[in-house]
matplotlib code that plots the C-alpha trace (Angstrom):
import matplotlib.pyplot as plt

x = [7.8, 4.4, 3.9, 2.1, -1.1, -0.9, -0.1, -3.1, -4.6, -1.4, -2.4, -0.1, 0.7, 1.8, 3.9, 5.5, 6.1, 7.7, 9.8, 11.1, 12.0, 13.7, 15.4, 16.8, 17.9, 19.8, 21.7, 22.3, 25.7, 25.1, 23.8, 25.8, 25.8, 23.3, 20.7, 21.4, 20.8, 17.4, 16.7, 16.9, 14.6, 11.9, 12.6, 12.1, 8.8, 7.5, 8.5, 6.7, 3.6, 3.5, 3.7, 1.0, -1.5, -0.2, -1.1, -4.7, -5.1, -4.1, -6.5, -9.2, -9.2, -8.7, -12.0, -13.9, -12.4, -13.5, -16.9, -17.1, -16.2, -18.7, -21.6, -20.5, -20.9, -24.1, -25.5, -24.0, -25.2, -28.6, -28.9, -28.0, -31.1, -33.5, -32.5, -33.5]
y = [12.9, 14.6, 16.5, 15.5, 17.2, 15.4, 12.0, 11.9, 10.8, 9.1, 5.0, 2.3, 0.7, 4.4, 4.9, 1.4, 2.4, 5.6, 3.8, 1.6, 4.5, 6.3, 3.3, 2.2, 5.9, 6.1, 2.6, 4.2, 6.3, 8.8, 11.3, 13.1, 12.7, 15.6, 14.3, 10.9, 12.8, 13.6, 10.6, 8.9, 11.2, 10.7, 6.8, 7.0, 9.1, 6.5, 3.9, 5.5, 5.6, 2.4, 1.1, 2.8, 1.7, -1.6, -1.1, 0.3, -3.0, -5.3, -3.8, -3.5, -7.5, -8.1, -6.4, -8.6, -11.3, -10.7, -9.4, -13.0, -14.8, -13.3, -13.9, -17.4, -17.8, -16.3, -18.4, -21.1, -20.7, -19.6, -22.9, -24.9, -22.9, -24.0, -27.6, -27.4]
z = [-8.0, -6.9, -4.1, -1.2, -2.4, -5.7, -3.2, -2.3, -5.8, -6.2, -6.8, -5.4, -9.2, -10.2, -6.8, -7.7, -11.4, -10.4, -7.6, -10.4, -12.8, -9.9, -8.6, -12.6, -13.0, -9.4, -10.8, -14.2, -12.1, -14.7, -12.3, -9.9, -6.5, -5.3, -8.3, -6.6, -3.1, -4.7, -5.7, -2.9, -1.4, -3.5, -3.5, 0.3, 0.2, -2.7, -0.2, 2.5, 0.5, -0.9, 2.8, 3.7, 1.4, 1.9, 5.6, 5.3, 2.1, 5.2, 7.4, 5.5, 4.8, 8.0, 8.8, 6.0, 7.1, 10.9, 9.9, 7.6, 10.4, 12.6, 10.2, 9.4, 13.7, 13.7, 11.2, 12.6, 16.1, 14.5, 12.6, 15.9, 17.5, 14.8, 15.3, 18.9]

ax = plt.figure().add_subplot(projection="3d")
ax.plot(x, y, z, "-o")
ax.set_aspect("equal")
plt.show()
């Protein structure tokens, strides 16, 4: 698991990939219980992350697809004008 410095440069693909290998070793019951504690920690940081970046992907097409709308009005509206 990186540390939050290294987070930061983290990409969401990566964080998912390294959910998966956490998640597959924490089901392998090979580890013992304070590697599993671990684990689990790191699991729930990746999840954190991944969340996140989900968040600020939702916002930012919600923006484009305001500021799309927006334009689409104002040509619209200009268009009615010229017909006038």
């Amino acid at each position: 698991m990186k540390t939050s410095k290294e987070n930061k440069s983290l990409k969401f693909e990566e964080a998912i990939e390294q959910l998966e290998t956490t998640v597959e070793q924490m089901e392998n019951d090979q580890l013992p219980l304070d590697q599993l504690i671990l684990r689990y920690e790191e699991g729930m940081k990746l999840v954190q992350f991944c969340q996140e970046k989900l968040s600020e992907a939702e916002q930012k097409i919600e923006i484009l697809t305001q500021t799309q709308k927006s334009e689409a009005k104002l040509k619209s509206d200009a268009e009615e004008l010229e017909l006038q």
